[in-house]
C-alpha positions, 0 to 999 in steps of 0.5 A: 307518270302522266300529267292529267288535268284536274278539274275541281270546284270550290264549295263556294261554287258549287251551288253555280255549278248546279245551277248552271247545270240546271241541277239545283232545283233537283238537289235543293228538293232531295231528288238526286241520287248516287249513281253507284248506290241509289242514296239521295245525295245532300250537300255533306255527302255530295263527292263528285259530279261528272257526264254520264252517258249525255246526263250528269250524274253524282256519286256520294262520299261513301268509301265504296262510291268513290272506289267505284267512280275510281274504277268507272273512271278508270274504265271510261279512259281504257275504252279511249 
């Protein structure tokens, strides 16, 4: 099997990580979507934050919207 780094963020360092993201504001206001299903993204259903064509985007806690970053993801490493 092969090792592949993890990046994680603690929820403690979330509210940082969208700051320096310059992404806080955003989210505080109730601006910022799921990439996979169009629902506005809060603290209790935010899942995932990763790159996206040079924008940052999230995907929620939804099972579907984690299935479909799984396979985004899994798409972006076969064109590699």
């Amino acid at each position: 099997m092969a090792k592949v780094p993890l990046h994680a963020v603690h929820d403690d360092d979330l509210q940082g990580v969208l700051e320096a993201l310059g992404l806080a504001r955003a989210f505080a206001a109730g601006q910022l979507r799921c990439k996979f299903c169009g629902d506005v993204v809060t603290w209790a259903t935010l899942h995932a934050i990763f790159p996206d064509g040079g924008e940052v985007k999230l995907a929620c806690s939804k099972p579907e919207c984690v299935k479909a970053l799984l396979r985004y993801l899994d798409e972006r490493r076969e064109q590699r």
